[in-house]
C-alpha positions as a Markdown table, in Angstrom:
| # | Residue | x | y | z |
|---|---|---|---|---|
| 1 | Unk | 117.5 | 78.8 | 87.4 |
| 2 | Unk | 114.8 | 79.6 | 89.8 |
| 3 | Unk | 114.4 | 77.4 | 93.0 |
| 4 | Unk | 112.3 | 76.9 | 95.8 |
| 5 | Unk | 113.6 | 76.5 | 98.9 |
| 6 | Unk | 111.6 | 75.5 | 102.4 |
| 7 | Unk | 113.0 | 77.2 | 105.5 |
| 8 | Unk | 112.4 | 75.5 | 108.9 |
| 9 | Unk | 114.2 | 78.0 | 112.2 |
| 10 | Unk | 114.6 | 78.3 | 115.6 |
| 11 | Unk | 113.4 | 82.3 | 115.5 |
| 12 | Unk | 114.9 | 82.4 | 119.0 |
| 13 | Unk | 117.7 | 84.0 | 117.6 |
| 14 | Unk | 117.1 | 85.9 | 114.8 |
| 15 | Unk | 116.0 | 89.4 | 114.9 |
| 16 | Unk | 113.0 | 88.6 | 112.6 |
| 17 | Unk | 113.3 | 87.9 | 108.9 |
| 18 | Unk | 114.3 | 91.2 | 107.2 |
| 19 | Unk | 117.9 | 91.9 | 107.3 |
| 20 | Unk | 118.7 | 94.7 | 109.2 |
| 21 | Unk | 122.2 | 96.6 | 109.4 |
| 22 | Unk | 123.8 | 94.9 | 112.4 |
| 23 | Unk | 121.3 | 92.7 | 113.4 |
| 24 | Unk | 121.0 | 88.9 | 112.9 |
| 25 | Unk | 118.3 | 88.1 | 110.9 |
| 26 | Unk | 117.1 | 85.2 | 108.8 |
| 27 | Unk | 117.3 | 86.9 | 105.5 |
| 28 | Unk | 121.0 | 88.0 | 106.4 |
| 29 | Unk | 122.0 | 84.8 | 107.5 |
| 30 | Unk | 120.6 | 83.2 | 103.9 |
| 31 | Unk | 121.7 | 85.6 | 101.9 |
| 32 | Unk | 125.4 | 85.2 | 103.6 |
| 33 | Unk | 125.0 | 81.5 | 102.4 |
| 34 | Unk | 123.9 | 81.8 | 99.1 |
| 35 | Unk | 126.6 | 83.9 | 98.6 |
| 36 | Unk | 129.2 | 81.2 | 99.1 |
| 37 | Unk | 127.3 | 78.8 | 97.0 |
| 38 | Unk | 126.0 | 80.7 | 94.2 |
| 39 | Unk | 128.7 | 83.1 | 91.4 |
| 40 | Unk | 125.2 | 84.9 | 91.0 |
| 41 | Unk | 121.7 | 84.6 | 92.5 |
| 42 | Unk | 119.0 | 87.6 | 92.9 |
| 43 | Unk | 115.0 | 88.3 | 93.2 |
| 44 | Unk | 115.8 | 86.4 | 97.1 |
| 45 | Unk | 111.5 | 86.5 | 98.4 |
| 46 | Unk | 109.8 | 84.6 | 101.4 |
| 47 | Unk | 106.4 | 83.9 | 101.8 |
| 48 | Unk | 106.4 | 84.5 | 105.5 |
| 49 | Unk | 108.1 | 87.7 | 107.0 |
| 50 | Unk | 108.1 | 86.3 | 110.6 |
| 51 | Unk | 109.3 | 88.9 | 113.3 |
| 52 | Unk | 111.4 | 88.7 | 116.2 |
| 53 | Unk | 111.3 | 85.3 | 118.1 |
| 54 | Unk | 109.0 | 83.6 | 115.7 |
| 55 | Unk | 109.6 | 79.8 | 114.5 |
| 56 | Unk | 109.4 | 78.4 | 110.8 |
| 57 | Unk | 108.6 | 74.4 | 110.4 |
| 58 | Unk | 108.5 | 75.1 | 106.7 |
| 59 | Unk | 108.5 | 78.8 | 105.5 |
| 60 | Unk | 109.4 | 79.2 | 101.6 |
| 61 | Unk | 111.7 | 81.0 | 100.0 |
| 62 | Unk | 112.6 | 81.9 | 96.2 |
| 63 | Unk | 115.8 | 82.6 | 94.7 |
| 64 | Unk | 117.3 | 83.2 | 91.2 |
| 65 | Unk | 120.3 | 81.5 | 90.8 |
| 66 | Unk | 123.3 | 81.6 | 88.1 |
| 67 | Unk | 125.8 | 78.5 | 88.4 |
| 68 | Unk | 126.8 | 76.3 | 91.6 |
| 69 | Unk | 125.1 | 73.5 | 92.5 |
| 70 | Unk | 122.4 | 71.3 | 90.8 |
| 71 | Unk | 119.0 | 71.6 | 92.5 |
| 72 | Unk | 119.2 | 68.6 | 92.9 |
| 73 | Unk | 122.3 | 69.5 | 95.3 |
| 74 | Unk | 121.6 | 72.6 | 96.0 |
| 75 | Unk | 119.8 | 72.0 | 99.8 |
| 76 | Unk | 123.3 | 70.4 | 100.8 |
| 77 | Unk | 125.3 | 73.2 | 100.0 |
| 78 | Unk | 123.3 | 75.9 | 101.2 |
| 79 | Unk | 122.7 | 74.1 | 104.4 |
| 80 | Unk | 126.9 | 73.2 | 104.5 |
| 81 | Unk | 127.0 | 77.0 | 105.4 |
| 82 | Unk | 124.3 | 77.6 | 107.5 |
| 83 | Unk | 124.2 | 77.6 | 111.4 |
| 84 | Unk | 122.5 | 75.1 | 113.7 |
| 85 | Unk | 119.5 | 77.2 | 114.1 |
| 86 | Unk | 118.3 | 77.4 | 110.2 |
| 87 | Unk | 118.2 | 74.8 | 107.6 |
| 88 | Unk | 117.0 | 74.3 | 104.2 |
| 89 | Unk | 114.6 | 71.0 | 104.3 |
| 90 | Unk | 113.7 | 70.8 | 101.1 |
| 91 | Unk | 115.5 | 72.8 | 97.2 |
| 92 | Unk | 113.6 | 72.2 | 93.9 |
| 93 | Unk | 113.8 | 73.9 | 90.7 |
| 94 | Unk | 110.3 | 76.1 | 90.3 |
| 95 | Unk | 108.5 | 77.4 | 87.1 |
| 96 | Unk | 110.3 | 81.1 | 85.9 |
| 97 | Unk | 107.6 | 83.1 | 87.4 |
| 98 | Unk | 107.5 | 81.2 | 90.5 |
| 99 | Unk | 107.4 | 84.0 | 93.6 |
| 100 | Unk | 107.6 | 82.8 | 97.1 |
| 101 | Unk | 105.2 | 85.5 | 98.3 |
| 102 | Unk | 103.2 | 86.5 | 95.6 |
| 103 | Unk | 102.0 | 83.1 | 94.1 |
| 104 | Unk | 101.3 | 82.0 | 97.6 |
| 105 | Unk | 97.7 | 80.7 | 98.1 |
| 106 | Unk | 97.4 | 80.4 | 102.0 |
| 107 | Unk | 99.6 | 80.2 | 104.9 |
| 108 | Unk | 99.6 | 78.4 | 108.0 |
| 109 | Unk | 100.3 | 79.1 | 111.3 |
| 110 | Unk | 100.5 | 77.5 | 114.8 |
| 111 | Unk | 100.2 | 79.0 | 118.2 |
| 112 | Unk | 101.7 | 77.1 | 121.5 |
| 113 | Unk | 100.4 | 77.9 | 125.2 |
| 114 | Unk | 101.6 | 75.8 | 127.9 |
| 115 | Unk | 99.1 | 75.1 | 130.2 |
| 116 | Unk | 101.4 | 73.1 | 133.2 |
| 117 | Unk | 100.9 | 74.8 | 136.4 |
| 118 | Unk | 105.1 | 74.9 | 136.5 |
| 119 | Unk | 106.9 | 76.7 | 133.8 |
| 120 | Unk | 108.9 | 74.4 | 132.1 |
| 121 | Unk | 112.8 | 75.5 | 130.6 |
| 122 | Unk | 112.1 | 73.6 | 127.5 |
| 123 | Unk | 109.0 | 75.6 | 126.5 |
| 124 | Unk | 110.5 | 78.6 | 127.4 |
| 125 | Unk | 111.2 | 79.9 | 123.9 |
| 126 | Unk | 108.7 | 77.3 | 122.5 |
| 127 | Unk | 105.6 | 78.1 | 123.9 |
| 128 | Unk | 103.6 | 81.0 | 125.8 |
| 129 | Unk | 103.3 | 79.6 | 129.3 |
| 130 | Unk | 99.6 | 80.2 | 130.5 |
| 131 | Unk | 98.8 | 78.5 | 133.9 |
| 132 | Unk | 95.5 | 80.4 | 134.3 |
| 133 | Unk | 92.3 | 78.9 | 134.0 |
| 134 | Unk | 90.8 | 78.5 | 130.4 |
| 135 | Unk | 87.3 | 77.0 | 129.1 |
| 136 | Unk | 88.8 | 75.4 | 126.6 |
| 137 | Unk | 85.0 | 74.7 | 125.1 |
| 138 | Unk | 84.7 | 78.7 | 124.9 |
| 139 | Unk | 88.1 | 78.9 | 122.9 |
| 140 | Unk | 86.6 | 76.5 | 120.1 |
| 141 | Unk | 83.2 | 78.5 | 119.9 |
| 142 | Unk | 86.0 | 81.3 | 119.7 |
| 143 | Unk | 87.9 | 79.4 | 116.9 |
| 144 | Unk | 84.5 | 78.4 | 114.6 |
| 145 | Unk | 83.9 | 82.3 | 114.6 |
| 146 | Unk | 87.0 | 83.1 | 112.9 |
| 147 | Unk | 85.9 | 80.8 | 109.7 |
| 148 | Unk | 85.0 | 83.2 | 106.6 |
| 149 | Unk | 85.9 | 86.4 | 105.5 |
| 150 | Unk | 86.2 | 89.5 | 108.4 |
| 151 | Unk | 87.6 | 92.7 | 109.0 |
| 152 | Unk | 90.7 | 92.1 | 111.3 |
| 153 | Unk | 91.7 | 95.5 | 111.8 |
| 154 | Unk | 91.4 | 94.7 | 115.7 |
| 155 | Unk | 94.0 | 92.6 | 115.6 |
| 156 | Unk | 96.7 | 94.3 | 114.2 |
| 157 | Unk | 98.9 | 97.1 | 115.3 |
| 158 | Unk | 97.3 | 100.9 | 114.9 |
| 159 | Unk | 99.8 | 102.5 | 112.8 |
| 160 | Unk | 99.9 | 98.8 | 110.5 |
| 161 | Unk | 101.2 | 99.8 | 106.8 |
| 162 | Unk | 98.3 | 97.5 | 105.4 |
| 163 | Unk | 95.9 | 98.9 | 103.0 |
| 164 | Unk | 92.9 | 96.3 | 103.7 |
| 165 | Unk | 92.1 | 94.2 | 106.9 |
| 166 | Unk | 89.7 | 91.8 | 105.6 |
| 167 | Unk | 91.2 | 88.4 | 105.7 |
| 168 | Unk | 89.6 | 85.0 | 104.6 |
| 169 | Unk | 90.3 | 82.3 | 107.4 |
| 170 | Unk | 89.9 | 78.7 | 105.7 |
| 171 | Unk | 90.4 | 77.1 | 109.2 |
| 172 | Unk | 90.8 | 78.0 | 112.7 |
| 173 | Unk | 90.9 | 74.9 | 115.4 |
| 174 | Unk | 92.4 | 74.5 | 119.0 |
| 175 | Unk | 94.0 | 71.3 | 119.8 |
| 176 | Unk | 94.9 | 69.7 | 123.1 |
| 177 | Unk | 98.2 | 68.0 | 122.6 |
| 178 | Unk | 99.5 | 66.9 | 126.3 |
| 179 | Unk | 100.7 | 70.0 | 128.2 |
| 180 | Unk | 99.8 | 72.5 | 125.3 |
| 181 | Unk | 96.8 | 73.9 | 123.9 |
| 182 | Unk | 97.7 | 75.1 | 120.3 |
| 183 | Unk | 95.5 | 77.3 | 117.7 |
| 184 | Unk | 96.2 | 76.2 | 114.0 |
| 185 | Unk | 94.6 | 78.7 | 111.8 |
| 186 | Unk | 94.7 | 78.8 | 108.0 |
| 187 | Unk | 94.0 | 82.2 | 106.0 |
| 188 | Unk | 94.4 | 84.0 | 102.7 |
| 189 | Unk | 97.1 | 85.9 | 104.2 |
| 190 | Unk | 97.8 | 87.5 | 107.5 |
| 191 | Unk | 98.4 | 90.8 | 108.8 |
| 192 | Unk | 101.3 | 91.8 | 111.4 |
| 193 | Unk | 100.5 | 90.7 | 114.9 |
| 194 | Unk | 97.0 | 88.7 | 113.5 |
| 195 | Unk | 97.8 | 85.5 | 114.8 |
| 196 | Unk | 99.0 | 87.0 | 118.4 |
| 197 | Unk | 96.2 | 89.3 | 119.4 |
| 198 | Unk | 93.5 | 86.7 | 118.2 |
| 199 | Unk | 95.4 | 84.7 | 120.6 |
| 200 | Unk | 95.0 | 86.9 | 123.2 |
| 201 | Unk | 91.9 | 87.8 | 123.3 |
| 202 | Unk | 90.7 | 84.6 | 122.6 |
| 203 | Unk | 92.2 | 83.6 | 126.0 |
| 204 | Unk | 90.9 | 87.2 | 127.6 |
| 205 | Unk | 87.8 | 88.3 | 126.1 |
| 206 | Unk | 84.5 | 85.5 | 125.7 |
| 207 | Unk | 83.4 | 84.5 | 122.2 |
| 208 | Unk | 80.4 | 87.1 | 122.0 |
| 209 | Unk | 82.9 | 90.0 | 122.4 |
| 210 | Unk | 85.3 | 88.2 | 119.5 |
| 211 | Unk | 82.4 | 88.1 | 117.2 |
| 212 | Unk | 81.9 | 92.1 | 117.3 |
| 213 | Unk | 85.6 | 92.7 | 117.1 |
| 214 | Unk | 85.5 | 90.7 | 113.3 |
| 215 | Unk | 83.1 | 93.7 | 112.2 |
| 216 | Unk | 86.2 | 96.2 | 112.2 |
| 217 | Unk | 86.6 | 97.4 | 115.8 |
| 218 | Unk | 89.9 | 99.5 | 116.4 |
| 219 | Unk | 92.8 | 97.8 | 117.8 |
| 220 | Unk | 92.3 | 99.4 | 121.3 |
| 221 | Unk | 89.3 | 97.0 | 121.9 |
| 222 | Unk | 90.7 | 93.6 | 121.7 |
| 223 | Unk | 93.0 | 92.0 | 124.0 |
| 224 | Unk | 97.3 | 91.2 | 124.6 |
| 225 | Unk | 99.5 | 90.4 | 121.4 |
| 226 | Unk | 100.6 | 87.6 | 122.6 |
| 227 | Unk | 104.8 | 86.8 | 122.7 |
| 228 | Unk | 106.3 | 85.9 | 119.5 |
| 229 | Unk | 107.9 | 82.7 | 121.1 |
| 230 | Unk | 105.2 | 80.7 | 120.8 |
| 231 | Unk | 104.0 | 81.2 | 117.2 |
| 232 | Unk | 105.1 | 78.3 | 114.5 |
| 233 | Unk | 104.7 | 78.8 | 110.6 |
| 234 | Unk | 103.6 | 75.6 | 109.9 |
| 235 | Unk | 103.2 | 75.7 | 106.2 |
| 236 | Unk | 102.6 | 78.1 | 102.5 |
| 237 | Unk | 100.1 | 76.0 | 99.9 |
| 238 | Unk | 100.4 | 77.3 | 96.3 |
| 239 | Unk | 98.5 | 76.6 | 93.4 |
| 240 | Unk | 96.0 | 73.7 | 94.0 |
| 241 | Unk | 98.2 | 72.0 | 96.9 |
| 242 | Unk | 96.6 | 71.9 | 100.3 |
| 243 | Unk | 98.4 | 73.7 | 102.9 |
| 244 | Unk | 100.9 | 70.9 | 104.5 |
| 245 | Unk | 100.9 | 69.4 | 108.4 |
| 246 | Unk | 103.9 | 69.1 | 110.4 |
């Protein structure tokens, strides 16, 4: 049996999600579980491979599973051996050739900056805290240019391992939700470090320099990756579903 199963984390402390020898990772920590619930299972994917410090509200996951649990059970005894800071919120039995990564249609991702002039401790591995001024009018102009297909090699690391940079952004908007301004931005796909450095340099560089880093520019030119703490991933849409809202 194949099932799909939604991930939501704290990233805080995890180490990213590849496992890694020694290090605490989400995949690691799963894997751990499944192996108390499951005789067999293999073919373990994610649609999101979120680094170091990033959150999940609802990443997915794929699994191929021989006995244990129902599907219909199967959230409550994966999550039964989990730790506080990663749960399964939803299991369901997928088609055969379901892949969490591969039949992915778009993901989306959030962004938090916290704009109160004090830092506050409950933001402080929720949000990037950003007391500086902002136009917020500039970031939306900066937002609307993301729309459409461009070449984000600017806002990925130099030595990246991707073959292609051109990304198609279905939606890109800033919202002001009391203390926090937060980018929600749907795409295609992303590369490493795309949601970050747009981030940035939205908040660094005006919208007329954003607009002539989408035609390719090298990484050099745009502005800060911003921290990992402060990036959600909100949701995966496969097939004809629209990508969810948390």
């Amino acid at each position: 049996m194949r099932l799909r199963l939604t991930l939501e984390y704290d990233g805080a402390g995890f180490r990213g999600w590849a496992a890694q020898p020694g290090l605490r990772t989400v995949e690691s920590t799963l894997r751990e579980a499944l192996e108390h619930v499951f005789p067999a299972w293999s073919e373990l994917a994610v649609a999101g491979r979120t680094d170091t410090g990033v959150h999940a509200l609802a990443n997915v996951a794929s699994v191929e599973v021989d006995g244990g649990p129902p599907a219909e059970r199967a959230r409550e005894a994966i999550n039964a051996e989990l730790p506080d800071d990663l749960c399964v919120s939803k299991a369901a039995e997928a088609d055969p050739v379901f892949h969490a990564r591969h039949s992915a249609r778009a993901r989306s991702y959030r962004y938090r900056v916290y704009r109160r002039a004090a830092r506050s401790p409950f933001e402080t591995r929720r949000a990037w805290w950003y007391p500086y001024p902002l136009d917020e009018e500039r970031l939306t102009e900066s937002a609307d240019l993301l729309l459409g297909e461009h070449d984000f090699r600017a806002f990925t690391p130099t030595e990246s391992q991707h073959k292609t940079f051109v990304r198609v952004v279905e939606s890109a908007v800033w919202h002001r939700r009391g203390d926090a301004l937060e980018l929600e931005v749907t795409a295609n796909s992303f590369l490493r470090h795309m949601v970050r450095t747009l981030v940035g340099t939205m908040l660094e560089r005006p919208p007329e320099r954003l607009a002539t880093l989408l035609e390719g520019r090298p990484r050099s030119e745009a502005g800060t990756t911003a921290p990992p703490w402060g990036l959600y991933l909100v949701s995966v849409a496969y097939g004809g579903e629209a990508p969810g809202r948390h």
